[in-house]
MIMI-915775 format. One line per 10 residues: number of its first residue (from 1); for each residue x, y, z of C-alpha. Coordinates in Angstrom, 2 decimals. Example, Ala and Ser with C-alpha at 12.3 -4.5 7.8 and 13.67 -1.06 7.14 Angstrom:
// residues 2
1) 12.30,-4.50,7.80 | 13.67,-1.06,7.14 .
END
This chain:
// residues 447
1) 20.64,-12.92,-35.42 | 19.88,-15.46,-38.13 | 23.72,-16.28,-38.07 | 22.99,-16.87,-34.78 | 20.68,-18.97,-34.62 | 21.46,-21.15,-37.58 | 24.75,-22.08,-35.93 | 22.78,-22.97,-32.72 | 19.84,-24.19,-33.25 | 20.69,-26.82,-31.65 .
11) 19.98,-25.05,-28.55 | 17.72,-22.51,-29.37 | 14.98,-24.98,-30.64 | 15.42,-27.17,-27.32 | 15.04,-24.38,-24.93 | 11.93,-22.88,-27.09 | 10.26,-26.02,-27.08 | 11.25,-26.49,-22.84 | 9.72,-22.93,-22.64 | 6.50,-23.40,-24.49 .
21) 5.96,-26.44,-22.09 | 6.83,-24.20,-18.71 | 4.13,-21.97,-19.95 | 1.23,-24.60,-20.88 | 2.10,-26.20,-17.76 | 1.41,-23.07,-15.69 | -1.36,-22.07,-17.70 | -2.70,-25.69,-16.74 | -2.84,-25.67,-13.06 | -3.46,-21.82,-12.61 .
31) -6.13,-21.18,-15.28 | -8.05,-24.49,-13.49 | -7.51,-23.28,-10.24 | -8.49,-20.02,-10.06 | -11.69,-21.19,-12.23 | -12.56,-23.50,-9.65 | -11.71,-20.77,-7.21 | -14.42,-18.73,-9.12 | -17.05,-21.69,-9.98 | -17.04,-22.19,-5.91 .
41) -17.75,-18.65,-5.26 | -20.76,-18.95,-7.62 | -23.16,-20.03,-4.80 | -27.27,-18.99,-5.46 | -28.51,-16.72,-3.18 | -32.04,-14.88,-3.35 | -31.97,-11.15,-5.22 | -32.81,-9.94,-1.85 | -29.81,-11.49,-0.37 | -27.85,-9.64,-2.43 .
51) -29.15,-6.50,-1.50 | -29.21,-6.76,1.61 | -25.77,-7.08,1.15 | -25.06,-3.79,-0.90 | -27.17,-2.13,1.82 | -25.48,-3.35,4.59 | -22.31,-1.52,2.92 | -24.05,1.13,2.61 | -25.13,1.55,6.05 | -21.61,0.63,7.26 .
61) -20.30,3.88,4.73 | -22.86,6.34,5.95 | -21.54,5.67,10.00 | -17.82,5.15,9.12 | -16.77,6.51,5.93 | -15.14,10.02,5.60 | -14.47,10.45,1.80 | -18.29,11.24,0.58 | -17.50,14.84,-0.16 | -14.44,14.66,-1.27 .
71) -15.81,11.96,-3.98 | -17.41,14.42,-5.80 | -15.06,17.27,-5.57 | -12.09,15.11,-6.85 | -14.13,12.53,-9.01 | -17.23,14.25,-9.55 | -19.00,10.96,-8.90 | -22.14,11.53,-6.15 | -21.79,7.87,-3.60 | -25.19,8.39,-2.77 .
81) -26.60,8.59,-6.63 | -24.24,5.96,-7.57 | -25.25,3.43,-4.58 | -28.80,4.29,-5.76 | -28.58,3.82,-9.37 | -26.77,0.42,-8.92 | -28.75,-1.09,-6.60 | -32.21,-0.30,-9.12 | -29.85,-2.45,-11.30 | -29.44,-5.21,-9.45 .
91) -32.89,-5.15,-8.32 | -34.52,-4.86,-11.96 | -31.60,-7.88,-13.38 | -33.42,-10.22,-10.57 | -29.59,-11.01,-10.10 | -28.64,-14.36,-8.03 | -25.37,-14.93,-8.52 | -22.71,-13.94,-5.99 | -19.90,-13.84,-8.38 | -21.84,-11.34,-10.58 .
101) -22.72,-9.10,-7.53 | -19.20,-8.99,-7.34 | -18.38,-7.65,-10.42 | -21.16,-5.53,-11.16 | -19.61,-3.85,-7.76 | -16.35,-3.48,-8.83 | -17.22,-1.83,-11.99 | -20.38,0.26,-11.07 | -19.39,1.33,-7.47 | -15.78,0.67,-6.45 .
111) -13.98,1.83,-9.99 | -15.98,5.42,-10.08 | -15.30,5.92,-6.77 | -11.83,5.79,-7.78 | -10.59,3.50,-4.82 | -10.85,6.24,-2.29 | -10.07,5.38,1.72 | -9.13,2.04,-0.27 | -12.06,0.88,-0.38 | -12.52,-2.73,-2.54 .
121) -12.85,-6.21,-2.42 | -10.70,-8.97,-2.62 | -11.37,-10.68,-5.93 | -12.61,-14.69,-5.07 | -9.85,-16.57,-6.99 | -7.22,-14.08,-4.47 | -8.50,-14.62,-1.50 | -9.78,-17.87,-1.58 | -5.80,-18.73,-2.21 | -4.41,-16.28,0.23 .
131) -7.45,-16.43,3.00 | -8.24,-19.97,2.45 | -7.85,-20.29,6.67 | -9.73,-16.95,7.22 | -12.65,-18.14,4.76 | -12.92,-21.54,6.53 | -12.93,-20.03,9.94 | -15.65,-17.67,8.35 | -17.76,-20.75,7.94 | -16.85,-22.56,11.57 .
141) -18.08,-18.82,12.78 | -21.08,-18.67,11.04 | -21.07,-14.66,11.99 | -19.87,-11.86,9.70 | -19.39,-9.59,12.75 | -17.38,-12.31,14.66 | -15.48,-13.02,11.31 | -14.25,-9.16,11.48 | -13.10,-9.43,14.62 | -11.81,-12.65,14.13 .
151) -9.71,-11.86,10.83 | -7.97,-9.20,12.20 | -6.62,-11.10,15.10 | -5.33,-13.55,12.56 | -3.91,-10.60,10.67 | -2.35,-9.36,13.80 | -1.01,-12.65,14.52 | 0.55,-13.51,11.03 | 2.41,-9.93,11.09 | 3.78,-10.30,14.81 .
161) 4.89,-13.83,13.91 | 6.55,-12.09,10.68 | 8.45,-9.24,12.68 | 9.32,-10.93,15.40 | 10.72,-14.57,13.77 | 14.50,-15.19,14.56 | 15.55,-14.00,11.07 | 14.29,-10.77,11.67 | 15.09,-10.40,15.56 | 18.60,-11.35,14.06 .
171) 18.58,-8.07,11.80 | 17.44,-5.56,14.37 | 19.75,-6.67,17.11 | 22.55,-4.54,17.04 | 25.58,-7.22,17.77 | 24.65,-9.39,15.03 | 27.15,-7.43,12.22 | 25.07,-6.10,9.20 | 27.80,-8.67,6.47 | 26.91,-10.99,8.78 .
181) 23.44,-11.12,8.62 | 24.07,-10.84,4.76 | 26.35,-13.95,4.29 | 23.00,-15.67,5.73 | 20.58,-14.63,3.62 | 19.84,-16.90,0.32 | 21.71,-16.14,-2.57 | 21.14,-15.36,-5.68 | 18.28,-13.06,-5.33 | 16.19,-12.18,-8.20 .
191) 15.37,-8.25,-7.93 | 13.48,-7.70,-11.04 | 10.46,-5.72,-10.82 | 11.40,-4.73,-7.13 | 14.81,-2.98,-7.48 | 17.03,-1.34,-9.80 | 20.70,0.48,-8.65 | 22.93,2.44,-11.11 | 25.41,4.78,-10.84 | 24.48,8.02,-13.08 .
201) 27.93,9.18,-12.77 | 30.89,7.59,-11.18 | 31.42,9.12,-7.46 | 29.04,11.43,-7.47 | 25.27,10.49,-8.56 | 23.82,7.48,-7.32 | 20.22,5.96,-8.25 | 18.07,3.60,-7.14 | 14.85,2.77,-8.66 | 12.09,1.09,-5.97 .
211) 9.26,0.01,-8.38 | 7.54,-2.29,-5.82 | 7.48,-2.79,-2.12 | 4.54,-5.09,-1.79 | 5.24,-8.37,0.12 | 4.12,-11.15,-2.20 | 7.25,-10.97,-4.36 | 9.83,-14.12,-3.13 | 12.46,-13.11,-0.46 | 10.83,-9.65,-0.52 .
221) 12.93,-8.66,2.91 | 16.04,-10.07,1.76 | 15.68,-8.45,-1.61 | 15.58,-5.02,0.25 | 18.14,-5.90,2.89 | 21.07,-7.23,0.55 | 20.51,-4.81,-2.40 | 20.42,-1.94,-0.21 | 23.16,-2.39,2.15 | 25.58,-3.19,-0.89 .
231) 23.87,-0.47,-2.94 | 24.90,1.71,0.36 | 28.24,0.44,1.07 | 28.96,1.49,-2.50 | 28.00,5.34,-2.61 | 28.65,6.39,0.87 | 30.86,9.09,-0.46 | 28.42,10.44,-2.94 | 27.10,13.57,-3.66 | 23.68,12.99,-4.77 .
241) 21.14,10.11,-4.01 | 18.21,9.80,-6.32 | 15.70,6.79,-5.48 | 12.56,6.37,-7.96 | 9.40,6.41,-6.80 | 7.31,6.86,-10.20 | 5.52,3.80,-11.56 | 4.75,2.24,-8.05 | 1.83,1.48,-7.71 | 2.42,0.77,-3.34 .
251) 3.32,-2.36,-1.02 | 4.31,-1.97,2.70 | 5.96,1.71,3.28 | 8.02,-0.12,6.63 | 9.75,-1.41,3.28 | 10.81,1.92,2.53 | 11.12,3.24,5.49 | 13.44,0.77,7.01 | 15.56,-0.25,4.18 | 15.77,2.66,1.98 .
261) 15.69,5.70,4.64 | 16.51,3.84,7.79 | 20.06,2.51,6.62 | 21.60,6.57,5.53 | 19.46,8.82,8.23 | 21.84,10.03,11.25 | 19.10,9.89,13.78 | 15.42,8.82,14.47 | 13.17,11.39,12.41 | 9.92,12.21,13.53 .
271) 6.55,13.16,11.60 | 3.11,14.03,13.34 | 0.05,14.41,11.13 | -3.55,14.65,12.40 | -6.17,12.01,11.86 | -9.80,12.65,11.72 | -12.48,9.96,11.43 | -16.32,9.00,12.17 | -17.35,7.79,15.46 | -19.22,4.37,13.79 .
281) -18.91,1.45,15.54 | -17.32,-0.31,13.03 | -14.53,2.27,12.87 | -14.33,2.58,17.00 | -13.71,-1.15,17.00 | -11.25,-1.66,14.52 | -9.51,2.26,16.19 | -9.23,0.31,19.63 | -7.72,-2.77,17.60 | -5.37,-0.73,15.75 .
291) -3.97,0.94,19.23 | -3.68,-1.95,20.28 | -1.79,-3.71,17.48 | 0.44,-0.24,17.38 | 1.30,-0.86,21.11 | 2.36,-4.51,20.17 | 5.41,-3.29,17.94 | 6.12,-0.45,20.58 | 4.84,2.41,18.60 | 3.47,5.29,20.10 .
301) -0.18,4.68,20.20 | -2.03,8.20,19.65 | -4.85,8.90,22.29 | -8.24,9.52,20.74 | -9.90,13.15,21.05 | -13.08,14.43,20.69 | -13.52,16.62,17.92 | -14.30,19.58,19.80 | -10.79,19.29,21.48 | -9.18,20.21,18.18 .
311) -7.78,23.55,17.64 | -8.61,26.03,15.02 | -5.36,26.20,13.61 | -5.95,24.66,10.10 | -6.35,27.25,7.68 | -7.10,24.75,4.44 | -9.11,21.93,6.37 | -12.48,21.47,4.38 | -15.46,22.58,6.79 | -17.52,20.59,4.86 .
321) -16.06,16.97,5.43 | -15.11,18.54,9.47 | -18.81,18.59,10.30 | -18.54,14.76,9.80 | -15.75,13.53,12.47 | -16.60,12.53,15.68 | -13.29,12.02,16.73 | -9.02,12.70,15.89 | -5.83,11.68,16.97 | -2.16,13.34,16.42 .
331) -0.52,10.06,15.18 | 3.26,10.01,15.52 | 5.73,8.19,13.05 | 9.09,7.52,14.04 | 11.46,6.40,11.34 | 14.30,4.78,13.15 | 17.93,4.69,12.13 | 18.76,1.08,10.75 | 22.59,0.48,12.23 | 24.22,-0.95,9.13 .
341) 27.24,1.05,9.58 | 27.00,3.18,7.08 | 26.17,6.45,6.34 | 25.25,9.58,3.71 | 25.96,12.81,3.90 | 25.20,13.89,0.44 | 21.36,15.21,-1.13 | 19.04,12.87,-1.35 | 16.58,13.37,-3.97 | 13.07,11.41,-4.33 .
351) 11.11,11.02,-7.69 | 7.20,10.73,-8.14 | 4.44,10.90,-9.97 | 0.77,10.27,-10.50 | 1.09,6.43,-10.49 | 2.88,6.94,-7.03 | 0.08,5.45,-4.74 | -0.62,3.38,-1.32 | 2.45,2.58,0.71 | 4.53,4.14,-1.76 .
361) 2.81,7.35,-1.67 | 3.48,6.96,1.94 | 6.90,6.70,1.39 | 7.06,10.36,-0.60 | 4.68,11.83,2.86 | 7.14,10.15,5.11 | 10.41,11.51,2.80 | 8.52,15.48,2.45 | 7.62,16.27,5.54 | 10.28,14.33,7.56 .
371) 12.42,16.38,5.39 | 14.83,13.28,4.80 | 14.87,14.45,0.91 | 13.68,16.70,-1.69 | 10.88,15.70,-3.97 | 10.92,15.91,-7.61 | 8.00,15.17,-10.53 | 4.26,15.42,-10.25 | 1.75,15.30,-7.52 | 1.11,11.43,-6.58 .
381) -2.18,9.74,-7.33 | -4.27,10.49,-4.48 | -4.37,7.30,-2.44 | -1.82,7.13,0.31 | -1.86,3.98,2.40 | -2.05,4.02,6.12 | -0.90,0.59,7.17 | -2.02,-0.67,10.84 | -2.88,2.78,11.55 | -6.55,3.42,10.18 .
391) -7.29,0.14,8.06 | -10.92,-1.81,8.64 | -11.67,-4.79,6.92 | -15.10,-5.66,5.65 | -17.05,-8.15,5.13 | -20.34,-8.84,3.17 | -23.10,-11.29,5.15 | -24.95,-13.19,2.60 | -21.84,-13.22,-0.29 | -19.19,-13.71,2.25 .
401) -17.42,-10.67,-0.05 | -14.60,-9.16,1.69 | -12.89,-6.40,1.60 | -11.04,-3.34,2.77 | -12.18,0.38,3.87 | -10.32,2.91,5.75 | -11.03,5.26,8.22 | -8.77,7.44,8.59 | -8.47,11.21,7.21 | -5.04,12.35,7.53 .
411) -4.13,16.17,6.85 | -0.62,17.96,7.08 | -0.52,20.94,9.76 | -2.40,23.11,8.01 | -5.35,20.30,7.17 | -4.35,20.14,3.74 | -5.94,16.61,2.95 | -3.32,13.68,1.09 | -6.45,11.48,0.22 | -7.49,12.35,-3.41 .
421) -5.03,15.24,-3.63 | -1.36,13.05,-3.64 | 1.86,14.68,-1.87 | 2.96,18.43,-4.17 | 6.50,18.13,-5.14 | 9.00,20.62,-4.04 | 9.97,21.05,-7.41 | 7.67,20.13,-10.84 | 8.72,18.86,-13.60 | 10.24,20.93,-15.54 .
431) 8.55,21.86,-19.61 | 10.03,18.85,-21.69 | 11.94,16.72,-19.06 | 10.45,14.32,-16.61 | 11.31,14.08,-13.26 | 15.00,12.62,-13.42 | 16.01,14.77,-16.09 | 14.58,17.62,-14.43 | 17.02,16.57,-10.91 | 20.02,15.78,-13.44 .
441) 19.47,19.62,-15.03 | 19.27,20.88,-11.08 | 22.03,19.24,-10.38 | 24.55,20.20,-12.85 | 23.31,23.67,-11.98 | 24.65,23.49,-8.21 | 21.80,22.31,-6.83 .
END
């Protein structure tokens, strides 16, 4: 190595010192911006003001939020206690600044809670980046309910503008020809961090690792769309299909669904699981909202039911956290066949563990019980996303905080509850191998 870098130095020193500048000059316009980002969210308010805010949450949990129970049985962390404990903290500080109430709720409410129904808030140097148009129609509306209501038609609006752009009507439409729709896309495409394909062993094991399938990465479609289909056109013959779930952390699960399962499945497959929620007003809302904005993409919008319309057929459904609904639905996912040409007739196998969370925990729900593959490695973390279906955002009057809390408490047939518990494996890991070593073992057995 020192041979090697006597001889070129010449270069090496160059791109070093080119380097060292990319970074300073990075660190110079994001370090200032998302301080200024901060400095701006550090508006005085009154101690009261603040809370008022952390009891308006409060109020807004006791209507709508379903997870209080199950806080303490998973967490051992009491909401009630905590709320009460924190706000005597902020009280007795004489606390003023918005920026602080912030973080003194992330780290004495949200983080013992352990994130559960989602439940956070966007941190001020995000969102005022990412919702710079949402925070200044926040101050045109002058009204935290209207802003609710208002953000979540922009939300709607962004993501029907996103699905149904003429890239993506191109990809769905089934004359356009998959290499077709390929040739167009932009080229080369940096997958780090997003995808990784290998071939364990030449014609017969095939893996693909899916480490992130949030959409803030560049090209994040096109990543999917080219890797996969040329990842697919590959190993059609195959025996075995492993695709890595462990590690990530969760993004969109339409990711997955589309590009990952939707490309090798040989017909639509269907999954119903049963939703239970509060009937707040906040959560009745944003329920008629999210029908709604299901019916927009054609899904099959699920018809709310009174509780007392539910049968008794869910033997491991906690009767504790029942006695709180108001309301369920049976909510149908459909997991179309993507027409790429191709197809797989060999075992798929999917990999996860206790990182495995959000959308991508979604993912392993939608691959179990759809039965599109067997699943392999530990029990996921807990905190399964439910995109469009049950999500609420929330917003804070005085701070202008906002955030993210959902409703929805889905259970398999039998009421056994995802939230806090993760997706079982078929098969655990087994004593001194991790999860692919454990499918490579059950493999070269016959498996």
């Amino acid at each position: 190595m020192r041979y090697l870098f006597r001889k070129h130095k010449d270069i090496f020193l160059p791109a070093a010192v080119i380097l060292a500048i990319a970074v300073i000059w990075i660190a110079t316009l994001t370090i200032p911006r998302i301080s200024r980002a901060i400095d701006d969210f550090r508006h005085r308010l009154t101690n009261e003001d603040l809370l008022y805010d952390f009891d308006y949450l409060m109020a807004l949990m006791e209507e709508n939020f379903p997870f209080f129970g199950l806080s303490e049985r998973v967490n051992g962390v009491d909401i009630r206690q905590l709320a009460a404990e924190l706000r005597a903290e902020i009280e007795e500080s004489g606390m003023t600044d918005a920026y602080d109430f912030y973080n003194a709720m992330i780290t004495g409410f949200i983080h013992p809670i352990g994130q559960l129904g989602h439940l956070f808030f966007y941190h001020p140097s995000t969102y005022n980046d990412a919702l710079e148009a949402y925070m200044s129609q926040l101050r045109t509306l002058g009204d935290h309910e209207r802003w609710s209501d208002w953000y979540f038609a922009s939300t709607e609006w962004l993501m029907l503008e996103n699905f149904t752009r003429p890239e993506t009507l191109r990809l769905i439409r089934r004359d356009i020809p998959m290499p077709e729709v390929i040739a167009a896309m932009p080229s080369p495409l940096d997958v780090t961090g997003v995808l990784e394909t290998d071939i364990l062993a030449e014609g017969k094991i095939a893996y693909v690792a899916v480490t992130r399938m949030a959409n803030t990465a560049p090209h994040m479609s096109h990543i999917f769309r080219r890797t996969m289909y040329d990842f697919y056109t590959k190993i059609q013959d195959y025996e075995h299909l492993i695709i890595d779930l462990r590690g990530n952390h969760g993004g969109f699960a339409d990711v997955f669904t589309h590009y990952v399962m939707g490309p090798i499945i040989p017909r639509t497959l269907r999954l119903t699981m049963t939703m239970f929620y509060r009937g707040g007003e906040h959560n009745l809302r944003w329920s008629d909202a999210n029908m709604r904005f299901r019916r927009a993409f054609g899904a099959v919008a699920a018809t709310r039911q009174p509780i007392e319309n539910m049968p008794a057929n869910m033997p491991y459904l906690n009767q504790d956290d029942f006695k709180l609904f108001d309301y369920f639905e049976n909510v149908a996912f459909h997991i179309s066949r993507v027409d790429w040409g191709l197809s797989f007739s060999g075992k798929v196998w999917v990999l996860i563990d206790g990182v495995t969370a959000s959308g991508a925990e979604q993912a392993a729900i939608m691959s179990k019980y759809t039965g599109f593959a067997t699943l392999v490695g530990e029990s996921t973390r807990g905190m399964p996303a439910g995109p469009v279906i049950s999500v609420t955002q929330i917003s804070l009057p005085n701070t202008g905080l906002i955030g993210r809390m959902d409703y929805g408490y889905f259970v398999d047939a039998y009421g056994r509850l995802f939230e806090g518990y993760g997706v079982t494996p078929h098969y655990f890991n087994r004593p001194g191998m991790d999860a692919l070593e454990t499918v490579l073992a059950m493999i070269a057995e016959g498996q």
